[in-house]
N, C-alpha and C positions, 0 to 999 in steps of 0.2 A: 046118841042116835044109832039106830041100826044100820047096816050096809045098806040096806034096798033102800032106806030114805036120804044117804047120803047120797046115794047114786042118783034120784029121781032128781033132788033138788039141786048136785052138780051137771044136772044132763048126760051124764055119762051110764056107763053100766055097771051092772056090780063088777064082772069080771075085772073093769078096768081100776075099778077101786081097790081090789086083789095085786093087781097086777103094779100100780104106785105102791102098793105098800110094800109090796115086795123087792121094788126097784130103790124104796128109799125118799121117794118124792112125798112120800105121808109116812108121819113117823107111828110105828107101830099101834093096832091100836088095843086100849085095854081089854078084857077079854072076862065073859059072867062065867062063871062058875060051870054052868052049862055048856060052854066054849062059843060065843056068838060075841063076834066082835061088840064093841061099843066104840063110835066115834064123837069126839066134840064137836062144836057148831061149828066151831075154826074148820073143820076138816073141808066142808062145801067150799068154800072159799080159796084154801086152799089148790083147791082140786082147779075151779076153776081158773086160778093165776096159771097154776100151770098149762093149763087150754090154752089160756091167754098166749102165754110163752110160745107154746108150741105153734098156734096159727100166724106166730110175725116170723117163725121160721127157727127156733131156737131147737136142738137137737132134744131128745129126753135128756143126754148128759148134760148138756150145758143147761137144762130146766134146772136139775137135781142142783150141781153147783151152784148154780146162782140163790136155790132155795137155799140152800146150806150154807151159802153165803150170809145171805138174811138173817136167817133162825142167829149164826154166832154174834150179829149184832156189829153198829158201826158203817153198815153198808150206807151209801151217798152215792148219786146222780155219777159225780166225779169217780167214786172209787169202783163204776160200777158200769160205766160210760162203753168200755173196751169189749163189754159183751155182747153188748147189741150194735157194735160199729162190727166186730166181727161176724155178726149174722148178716146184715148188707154189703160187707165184701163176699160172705159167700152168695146171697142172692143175686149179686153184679156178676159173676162169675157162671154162674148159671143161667141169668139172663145172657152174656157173650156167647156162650156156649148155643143155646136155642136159636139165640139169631144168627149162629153161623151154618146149625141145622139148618135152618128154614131155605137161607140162601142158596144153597146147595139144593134142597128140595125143588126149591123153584125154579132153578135153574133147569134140572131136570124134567120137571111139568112143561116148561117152555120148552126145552125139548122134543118134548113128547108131541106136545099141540101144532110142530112144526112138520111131525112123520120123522123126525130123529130118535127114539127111543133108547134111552141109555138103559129100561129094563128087561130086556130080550136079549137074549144071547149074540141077535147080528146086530144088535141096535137099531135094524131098521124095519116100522112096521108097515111099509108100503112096501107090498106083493111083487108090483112091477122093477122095481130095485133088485129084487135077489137074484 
């Protein structure tokens, strides 16, 4: 298969098809005489796991390893468990973090909606106060 038909059928673009191969996430691919890639059918597929990976939150490195993982063979549920409990400790981590934004934020909106403004330099946006 050529780039532009790997790319149409993994949804992706050619660039990004460039850009996995280069990173390691699709192992190189063979090349006509002409110099125009050639990919196997496996490649689409591939391309998409890694989507797959990346939208439950899995970093491109931690894509790449886990592929690499796979490819050397032996990988199980079990042996394999720690990389996606590691992806939802960091999404828990990042979920604490937002809601402790937010908290903050609101507080300050509540603020605000009171004539307290915590974003003005005197904090207060009723005239009659200064």
């Amino acid at each position: 298969m050529k780039i532009g038909q790997v790319a149409q059928q993994a949804g992706v673009t050619v660039d990004t098809v460039r850009f996995y191969e280069r990173r390691g996430v699709l192992p190189a691919a063979q090349r006509r005489p002409s110099g125009y890639r050639m990919f196997s059918e496996s490649t689409v597929e591939r391309i998409r796991t890694a989507k797959a990976l990346q939208d439950m939150g899995f970093t491109l490195d931690e894509v790449i390893d886990a592929l690499h993982a796979h490819d050397a063979g032996g990988t199980t549920c079990d042996s394999e468990r720690w990389r996606l409990e590691a992806v939802v400790d960091r999404i828990d981590t990042k979920i604490a973090h937002l809601n402790r934004a937010r908290r903050h934020a609101q507080t300050i909106l509540d603020d605000c909606r009171t004539g307290h403004c915590q974003l003005t330099p005197n904090h207060d946006t009723n005239p009659h106060h200064r």
